[in-house]
C-alpha positions in Angstrom: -24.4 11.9 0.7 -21.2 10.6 -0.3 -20.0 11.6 -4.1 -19.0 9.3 -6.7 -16.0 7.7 -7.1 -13.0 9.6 -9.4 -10.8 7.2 -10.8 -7.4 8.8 -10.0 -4.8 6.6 -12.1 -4.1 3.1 -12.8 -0.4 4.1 -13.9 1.4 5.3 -10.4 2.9 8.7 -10.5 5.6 8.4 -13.2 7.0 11.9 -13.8 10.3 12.5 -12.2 9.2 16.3 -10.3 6.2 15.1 -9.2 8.1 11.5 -7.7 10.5 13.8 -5.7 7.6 15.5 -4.4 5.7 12.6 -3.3 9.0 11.6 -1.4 9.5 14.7 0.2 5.5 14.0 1.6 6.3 10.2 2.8 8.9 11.3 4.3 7.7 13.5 6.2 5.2 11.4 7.3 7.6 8.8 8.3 9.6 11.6 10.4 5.9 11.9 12.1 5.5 8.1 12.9 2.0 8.4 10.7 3.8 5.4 8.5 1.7 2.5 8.9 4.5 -0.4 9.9 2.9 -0.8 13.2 -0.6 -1.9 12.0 1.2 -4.3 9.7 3.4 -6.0 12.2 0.6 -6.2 14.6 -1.4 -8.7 12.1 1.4 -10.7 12.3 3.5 -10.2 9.2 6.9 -10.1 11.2 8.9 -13.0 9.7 10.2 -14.7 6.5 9.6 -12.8 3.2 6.9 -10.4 2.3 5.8 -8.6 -0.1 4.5 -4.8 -0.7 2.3 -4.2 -3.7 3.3 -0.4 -4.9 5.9 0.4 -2.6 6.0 4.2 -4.1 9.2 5.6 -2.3 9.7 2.9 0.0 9.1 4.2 3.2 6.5 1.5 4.8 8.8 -1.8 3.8 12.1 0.0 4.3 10.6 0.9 8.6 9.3 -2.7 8.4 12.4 -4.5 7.7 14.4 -1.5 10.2 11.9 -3.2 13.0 11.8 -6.7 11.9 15.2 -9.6 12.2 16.0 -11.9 9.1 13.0 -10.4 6.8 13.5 -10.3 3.4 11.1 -7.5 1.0 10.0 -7.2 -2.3 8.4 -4.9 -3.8 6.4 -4.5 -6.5 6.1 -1.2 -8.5 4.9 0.5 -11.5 6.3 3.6 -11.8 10.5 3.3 -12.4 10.8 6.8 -11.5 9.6 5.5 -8.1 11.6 2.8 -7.8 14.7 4.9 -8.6 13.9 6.9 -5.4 12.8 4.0 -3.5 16.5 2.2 -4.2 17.7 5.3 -3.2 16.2 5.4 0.3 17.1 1.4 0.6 20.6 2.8 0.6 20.1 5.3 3.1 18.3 2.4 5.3 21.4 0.1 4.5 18.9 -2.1 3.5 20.2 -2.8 -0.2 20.8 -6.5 0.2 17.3 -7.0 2.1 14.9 -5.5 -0.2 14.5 -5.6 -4.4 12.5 -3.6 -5.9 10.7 -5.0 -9.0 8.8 -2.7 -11.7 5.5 -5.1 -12.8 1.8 -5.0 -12.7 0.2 -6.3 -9.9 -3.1 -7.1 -11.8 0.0 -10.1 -13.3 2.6 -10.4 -10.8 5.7 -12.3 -11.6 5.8 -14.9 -8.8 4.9 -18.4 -8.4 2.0 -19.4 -6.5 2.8 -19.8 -2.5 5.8 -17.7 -2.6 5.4 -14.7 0.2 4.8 -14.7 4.2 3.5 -11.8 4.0 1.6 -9.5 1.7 1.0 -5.4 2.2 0.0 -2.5 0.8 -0.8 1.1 1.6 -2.3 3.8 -0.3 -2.2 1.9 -3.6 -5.7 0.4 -3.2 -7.2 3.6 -4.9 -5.5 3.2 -7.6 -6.7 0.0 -8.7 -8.1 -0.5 -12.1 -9.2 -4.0 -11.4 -9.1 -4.7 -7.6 -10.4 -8.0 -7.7 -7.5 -9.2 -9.9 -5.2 -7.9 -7.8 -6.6 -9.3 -4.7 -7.2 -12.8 -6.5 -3.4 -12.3 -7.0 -2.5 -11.7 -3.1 -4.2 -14.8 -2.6 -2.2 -17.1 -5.3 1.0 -15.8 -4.3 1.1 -16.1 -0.3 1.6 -19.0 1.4 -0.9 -21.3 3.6 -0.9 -19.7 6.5 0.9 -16.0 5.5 -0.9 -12.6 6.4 -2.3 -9.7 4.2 -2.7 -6.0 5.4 -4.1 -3.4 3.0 -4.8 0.0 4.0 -6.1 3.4 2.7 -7.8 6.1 2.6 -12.0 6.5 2.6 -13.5 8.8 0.3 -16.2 9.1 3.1 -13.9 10.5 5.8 -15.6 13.3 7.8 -15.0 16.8 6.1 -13.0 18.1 9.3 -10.3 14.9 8.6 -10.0 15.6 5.4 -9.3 19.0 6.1 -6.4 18.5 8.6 -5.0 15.7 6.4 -4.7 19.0 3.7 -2.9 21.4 5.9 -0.7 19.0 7.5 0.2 17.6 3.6 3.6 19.3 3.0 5.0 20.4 0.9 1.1 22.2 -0.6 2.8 20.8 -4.3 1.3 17.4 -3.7 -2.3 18.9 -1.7 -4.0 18.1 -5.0 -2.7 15.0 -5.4 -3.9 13.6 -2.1 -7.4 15.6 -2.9 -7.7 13.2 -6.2 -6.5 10.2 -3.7 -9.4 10.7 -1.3 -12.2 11.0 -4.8 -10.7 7.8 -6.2 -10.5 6.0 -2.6 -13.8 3.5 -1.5 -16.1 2.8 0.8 -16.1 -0.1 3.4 -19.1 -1.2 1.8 -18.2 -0.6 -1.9 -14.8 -2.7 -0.8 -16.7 -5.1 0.7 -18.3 -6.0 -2.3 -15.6 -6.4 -4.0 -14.0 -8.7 -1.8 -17.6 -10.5 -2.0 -15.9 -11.7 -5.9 -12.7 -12.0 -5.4 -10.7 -14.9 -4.3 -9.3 -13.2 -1.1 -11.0 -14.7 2.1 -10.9 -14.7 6.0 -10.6 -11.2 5.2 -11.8 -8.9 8.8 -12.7 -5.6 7.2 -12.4 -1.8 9.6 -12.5 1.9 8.9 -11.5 4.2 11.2 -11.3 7.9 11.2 -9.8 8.3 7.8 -9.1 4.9 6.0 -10.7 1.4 6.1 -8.1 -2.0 6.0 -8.5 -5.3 5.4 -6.3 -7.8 7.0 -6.5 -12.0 7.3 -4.9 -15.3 7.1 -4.6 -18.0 4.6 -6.1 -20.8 6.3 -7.1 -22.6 3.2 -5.6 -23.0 -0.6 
């Protein structure tokens, strides 16, 4: 039987230790190849401008625009602790002129309607107040035609995955962070009621052995 939801945080992780932390964890995983840049490309976001809803330090955009020729990124963020670190890496990238990072609410985001290519997000999803806002949002603000991916954890992962994904989470600071990630994270079929409400459609809904994404197309305004 699968436990309750936790509500984790609707805020991002805002203190400047724990930011630096988190960093240290992405980038390790980036360092891995466990950043998700090639499920995002392979739905066809690979062109034009996009958009990535709580970047946190950067890493998925910044390895989408290093594999991807005359993108364009922005990124929207909650936390200005974690876009300090996030500009940061963008200058380590050399990606400063590619990429802006913008602090805002996605639940309100400050673009016109049919403005992005593209639209992604991962890990974020969990931390969600109102999900169906946000992905009413996705859907004002991409273009006919542009592609969504979101991404993240399951709360129903098998015990043994969510084991490994604990040892291999360095450094242990951030272990119970990513243990109040995976409470607060869905199910396919609590998401898929969700999307049910919400304005987001031609959605194709997966899990696999520890997340679940959604990914489409805008066919239709």
């Amino acid at each position: 039987m699968v436990k309750p939801r936790v509500i984790e945080t609707e805020e991002g992780i805002q203190e400047a230790f724990t930011v630096e932390v988190y960093d240290q964890m992405m980038r390790g995983l980036r360092d891995k190849g466990w950043v998700e840049t090639g499920l995002v490309l392979k739905t066809g976001i690979d062109h034009g401008t996009a958009l990535e809803v709580g970047p946190g330090p950067g890493y998925l955009g910044l390895e989408w625009l290093k594999k991807t020729s005359g993108t364009t990124l922005k990124a929207l963020e909650i936390s200005p602790e974690m876009i300090k670190v996030a500009g940061r890496n963008a200058r380590e990238y050399g990606h400063e002129g590619r990429v802006e990072y913008i602090k805002g609410d996605a639940q309100k985001m400050p673009f016109d309607n049919d403005t992005f290519d593209g639209i992604f997000t991962n890990g974020s999803l969990h931390e969600w107040a109102r999900p169906i806002e946000i992905f009413n949002e996705m859907w004002r603000v991409l273009k006919l035609g542009g592609r969504y991916c979101i991404s993240d954890l399951r709360r129903d992962m098998p015990l043994f995955m969510r084991w490994f994904l604990t040892i291999n989470t360095k450094p242990k600071e951030i272990r119970p962070g990513l243990e109040t990630s995976i409470s607060a994270s869905y199910t396919l079929e609590e998401i898929r009621a969700i999307l049910e409400s919400s304005d987001l459609h031609g959605y194709t809904l997966k899990k696999n052995i520890i997340g679940l994404t959604i990914t489409g197309q805008k066919l239709k305004s």
